[in-house]
C-alpha atoms as a printed R data frame, in Angstrom:
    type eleno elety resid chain resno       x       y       z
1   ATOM     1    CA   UNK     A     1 -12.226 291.813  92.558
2   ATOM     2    CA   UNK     A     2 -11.120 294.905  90.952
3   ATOM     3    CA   UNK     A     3  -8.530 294.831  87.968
4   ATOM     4    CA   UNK     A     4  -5.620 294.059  90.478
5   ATOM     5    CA   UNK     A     5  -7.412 290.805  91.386
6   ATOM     6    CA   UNK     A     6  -7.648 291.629  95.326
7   ATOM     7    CA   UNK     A     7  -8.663 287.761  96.416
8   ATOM     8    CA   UNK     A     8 -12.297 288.547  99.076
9   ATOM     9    CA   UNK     A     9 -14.396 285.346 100.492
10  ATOM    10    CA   UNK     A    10 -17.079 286.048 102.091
11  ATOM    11    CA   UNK     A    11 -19.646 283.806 104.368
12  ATOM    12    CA   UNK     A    12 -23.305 284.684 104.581
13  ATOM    13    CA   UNK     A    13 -25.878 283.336 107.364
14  ATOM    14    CA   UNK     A    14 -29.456 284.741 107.013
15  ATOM    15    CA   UNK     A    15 -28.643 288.351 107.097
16  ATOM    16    CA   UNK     A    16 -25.207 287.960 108.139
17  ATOM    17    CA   UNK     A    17 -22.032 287.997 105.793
18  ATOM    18    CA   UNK     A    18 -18.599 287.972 107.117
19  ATOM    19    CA   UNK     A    19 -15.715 289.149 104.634
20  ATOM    20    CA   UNK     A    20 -12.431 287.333 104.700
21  ATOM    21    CA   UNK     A    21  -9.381 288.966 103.097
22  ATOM    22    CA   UNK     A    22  -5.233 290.469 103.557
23  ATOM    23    CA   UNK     A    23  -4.661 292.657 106.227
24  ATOM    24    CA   UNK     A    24  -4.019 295.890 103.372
25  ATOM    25    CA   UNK     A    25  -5.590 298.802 102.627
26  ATOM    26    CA   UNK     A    26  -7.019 298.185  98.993
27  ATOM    27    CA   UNK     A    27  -8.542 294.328 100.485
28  ATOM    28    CA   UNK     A    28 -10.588 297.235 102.599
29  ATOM    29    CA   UNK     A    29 -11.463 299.376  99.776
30  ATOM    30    CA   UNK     A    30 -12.346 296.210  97.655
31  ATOM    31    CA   UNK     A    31 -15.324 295.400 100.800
32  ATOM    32    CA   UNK     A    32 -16.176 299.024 101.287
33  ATOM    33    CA   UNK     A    33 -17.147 298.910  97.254
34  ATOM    34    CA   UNK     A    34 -18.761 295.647  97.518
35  ATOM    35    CA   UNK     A    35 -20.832 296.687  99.993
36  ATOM    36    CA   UNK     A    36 -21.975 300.100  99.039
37  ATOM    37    CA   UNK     A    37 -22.637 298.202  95.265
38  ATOM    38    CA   UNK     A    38 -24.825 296.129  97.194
39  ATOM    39    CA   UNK     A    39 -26.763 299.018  98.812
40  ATOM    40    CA   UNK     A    40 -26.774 300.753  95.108
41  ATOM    41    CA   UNK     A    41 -28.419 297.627  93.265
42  ATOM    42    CA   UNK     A    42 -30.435 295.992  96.276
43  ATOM    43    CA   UNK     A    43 -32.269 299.387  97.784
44  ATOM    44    CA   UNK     A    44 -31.129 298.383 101.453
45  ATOM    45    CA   UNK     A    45 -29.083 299.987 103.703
46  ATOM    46    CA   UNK     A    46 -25.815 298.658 105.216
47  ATOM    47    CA   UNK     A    47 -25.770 299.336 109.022
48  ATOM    48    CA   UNK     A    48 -22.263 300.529 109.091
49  ATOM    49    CA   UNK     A    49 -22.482 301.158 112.963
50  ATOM    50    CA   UNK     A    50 -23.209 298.459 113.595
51  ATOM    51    CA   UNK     A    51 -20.807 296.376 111.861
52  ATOM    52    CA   UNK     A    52 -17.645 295.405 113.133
53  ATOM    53    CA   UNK     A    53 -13.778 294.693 112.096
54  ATOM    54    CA   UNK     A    54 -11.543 291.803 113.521
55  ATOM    55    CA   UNK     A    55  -7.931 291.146 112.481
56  ATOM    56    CA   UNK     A    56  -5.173 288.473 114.019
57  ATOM    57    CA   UNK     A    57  -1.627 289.694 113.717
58  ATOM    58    CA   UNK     A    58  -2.428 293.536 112.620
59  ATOM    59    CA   UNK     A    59  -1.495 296.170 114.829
60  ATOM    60    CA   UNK     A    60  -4.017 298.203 116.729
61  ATOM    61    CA   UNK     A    61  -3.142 301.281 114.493
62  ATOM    62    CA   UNK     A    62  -3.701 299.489 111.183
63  ATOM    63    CA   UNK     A    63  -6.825 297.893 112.331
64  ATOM    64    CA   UNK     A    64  -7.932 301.547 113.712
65  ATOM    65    CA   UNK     A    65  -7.568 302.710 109.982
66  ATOM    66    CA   UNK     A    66  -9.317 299.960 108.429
67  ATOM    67    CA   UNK     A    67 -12.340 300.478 110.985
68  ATOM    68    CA   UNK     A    68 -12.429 304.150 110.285
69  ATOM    69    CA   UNK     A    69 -12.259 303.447 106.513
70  ATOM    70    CA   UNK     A    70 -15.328 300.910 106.591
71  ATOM    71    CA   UNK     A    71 -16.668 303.683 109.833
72  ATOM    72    CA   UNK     A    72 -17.460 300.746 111.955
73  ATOM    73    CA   UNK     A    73 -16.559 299.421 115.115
74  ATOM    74    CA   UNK     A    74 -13.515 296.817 116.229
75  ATOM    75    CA   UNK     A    75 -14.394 293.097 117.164
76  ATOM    76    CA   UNK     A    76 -12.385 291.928 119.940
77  ATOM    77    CA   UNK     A    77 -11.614 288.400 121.031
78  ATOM    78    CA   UNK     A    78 -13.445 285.857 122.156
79  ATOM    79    CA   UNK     A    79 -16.943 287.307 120.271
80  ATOM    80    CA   UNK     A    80 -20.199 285.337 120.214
81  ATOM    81    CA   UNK     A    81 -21.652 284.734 116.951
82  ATOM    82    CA   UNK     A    82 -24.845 282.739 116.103
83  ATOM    83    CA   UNK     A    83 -24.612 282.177 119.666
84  ATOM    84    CA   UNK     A    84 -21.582 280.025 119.470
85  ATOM    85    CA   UNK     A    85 -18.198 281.654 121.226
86  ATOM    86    CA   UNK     A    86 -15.810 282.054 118.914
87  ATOM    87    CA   UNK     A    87 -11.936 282.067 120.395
88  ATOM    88    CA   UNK     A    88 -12.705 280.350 123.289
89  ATOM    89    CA   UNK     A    89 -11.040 277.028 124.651
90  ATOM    90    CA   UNK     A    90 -13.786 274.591 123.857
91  ATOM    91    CA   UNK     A    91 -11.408 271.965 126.051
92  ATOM    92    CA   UNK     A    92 -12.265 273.462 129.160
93  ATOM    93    CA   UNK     A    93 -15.413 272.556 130.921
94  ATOM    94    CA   UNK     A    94 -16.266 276.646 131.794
95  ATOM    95    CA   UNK     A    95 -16.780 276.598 127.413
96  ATOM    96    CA   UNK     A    96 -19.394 274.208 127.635
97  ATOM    97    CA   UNK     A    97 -21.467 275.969 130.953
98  ATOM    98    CA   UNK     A    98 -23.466 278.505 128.884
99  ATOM    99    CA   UNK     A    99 -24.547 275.942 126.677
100 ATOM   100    CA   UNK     A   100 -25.647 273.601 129.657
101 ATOM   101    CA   UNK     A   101 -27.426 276.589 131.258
102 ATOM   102    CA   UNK     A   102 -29.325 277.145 128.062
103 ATOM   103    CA   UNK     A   103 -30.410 273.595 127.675
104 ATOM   104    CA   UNK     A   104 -31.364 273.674 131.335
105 ATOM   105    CA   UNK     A   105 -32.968 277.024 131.323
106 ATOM   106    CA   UNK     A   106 -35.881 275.587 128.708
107 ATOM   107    CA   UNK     A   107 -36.373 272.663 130.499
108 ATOM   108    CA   UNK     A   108 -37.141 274.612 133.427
109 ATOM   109    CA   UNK     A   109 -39.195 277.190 131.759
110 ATOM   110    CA   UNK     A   110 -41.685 274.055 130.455
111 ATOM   111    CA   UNK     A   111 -41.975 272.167 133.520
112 ATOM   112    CA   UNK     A   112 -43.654 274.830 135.231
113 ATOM   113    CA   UNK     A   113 -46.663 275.971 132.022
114 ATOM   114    CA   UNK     A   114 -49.470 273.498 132.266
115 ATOM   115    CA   UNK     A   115 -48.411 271.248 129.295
116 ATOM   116    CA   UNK     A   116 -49.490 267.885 128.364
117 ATOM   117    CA   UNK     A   117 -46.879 265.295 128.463
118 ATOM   118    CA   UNK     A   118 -47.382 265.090 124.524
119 ATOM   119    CA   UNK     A   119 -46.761 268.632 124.322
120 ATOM   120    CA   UNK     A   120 -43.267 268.490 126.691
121 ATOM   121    CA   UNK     A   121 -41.940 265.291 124.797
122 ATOM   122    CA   UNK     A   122 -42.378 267.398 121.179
123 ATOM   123    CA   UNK     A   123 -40.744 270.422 122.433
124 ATOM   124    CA   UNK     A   124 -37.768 267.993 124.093
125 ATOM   125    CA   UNK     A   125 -37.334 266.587 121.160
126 ATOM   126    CA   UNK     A   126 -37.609 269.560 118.652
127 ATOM   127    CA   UNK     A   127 -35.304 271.905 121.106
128 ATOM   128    CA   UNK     A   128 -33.772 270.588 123.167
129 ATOM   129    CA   UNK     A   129 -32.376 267.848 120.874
130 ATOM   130    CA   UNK     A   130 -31.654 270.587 118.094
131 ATOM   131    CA   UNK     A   131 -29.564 272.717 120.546
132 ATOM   132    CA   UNK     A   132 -26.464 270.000 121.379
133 ATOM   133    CA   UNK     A   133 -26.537 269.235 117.396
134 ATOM   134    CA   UNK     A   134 -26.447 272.892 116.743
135 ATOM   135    CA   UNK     A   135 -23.028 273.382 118.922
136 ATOM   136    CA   UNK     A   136 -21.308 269.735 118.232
137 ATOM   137    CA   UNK     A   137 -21.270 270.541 114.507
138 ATOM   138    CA   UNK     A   138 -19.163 273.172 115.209
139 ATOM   139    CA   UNK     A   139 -17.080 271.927 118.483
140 ATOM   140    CA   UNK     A   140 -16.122 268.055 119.555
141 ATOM   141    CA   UNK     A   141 -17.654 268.035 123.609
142 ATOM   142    CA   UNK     A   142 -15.887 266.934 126.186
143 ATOM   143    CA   UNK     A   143 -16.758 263.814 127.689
144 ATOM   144    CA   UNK     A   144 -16.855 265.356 131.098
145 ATOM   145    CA   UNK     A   145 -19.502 267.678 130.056
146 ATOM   146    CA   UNK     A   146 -21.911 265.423 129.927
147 ATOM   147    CA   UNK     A   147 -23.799 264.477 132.975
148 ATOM   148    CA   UNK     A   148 -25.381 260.399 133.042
């Protein structure tokens, strides 16, 4: 970007994007131009407050500048995002709980609703089969997750 060729990748999900770039100042300026350029051609707004800033290996001053640059907020670590925990020790068996719970928590929710059996095997297969996909292509499970 830019005639200095500052080097920005960027992920988008839905209505998501994530900007990847060098801890500097003009990598900042580069996605606070982007953005606003966006807002200029599109008509849409960019929800600045609610955005948020994450850095590994910056200092807590330079990543205070950078968020009051972009006037956002700072991302700490571990941070949940499309439900997945990101920075956490998917190893460990506490990871995989919330996921379990979730799984567990719309079984429970259908047993009680007068459903036909028809009705309970579509949604178990839809759901509940989509969920454990959803996670394990992001994270390998353990094998002591998994209950027989």
């Amino acid at each position: 970007m830019g005639n200095k060729g500052v080097d920005v990748k960027l992920l988008q999900f839905v209505d998501d994007t994530i900007f990847f770039c060098q801890p500097k100042f003009n990598c900042i300026l580069v996605i606070k131009a982007i953005l606003r350029s966006c807002e200029i051609v599109s008509g849409l707004k960019v929800n600045f407050h609610k955005s948020k800033i994450g850095a590994l290996g910056v200092s807590n001053t330079d990543l205070s500048i950078f968020s009051n640059c972009l006037n956002n907020g700072i991302m700490r670590l571990p941070f949940t995002y499309l439900g997945i925990q990101i920075s956490g020790n998917h190893r460990k068996v506490e990871f995989w709980n919330p996921i379990i719970l979730k799984i567990q928590s719309r079984h429970a929710m259908w047993n009680g609703r007068l459903l036909s059996m028809a009705t309970r095997i579509c949604l178990i297969k839809s759901v509940l089969n989509a969920l454990p996909l959803f996670y394990f292509s992001f994270l390998r499970p353990l094998s002591r997750c998994v209950k027989p």
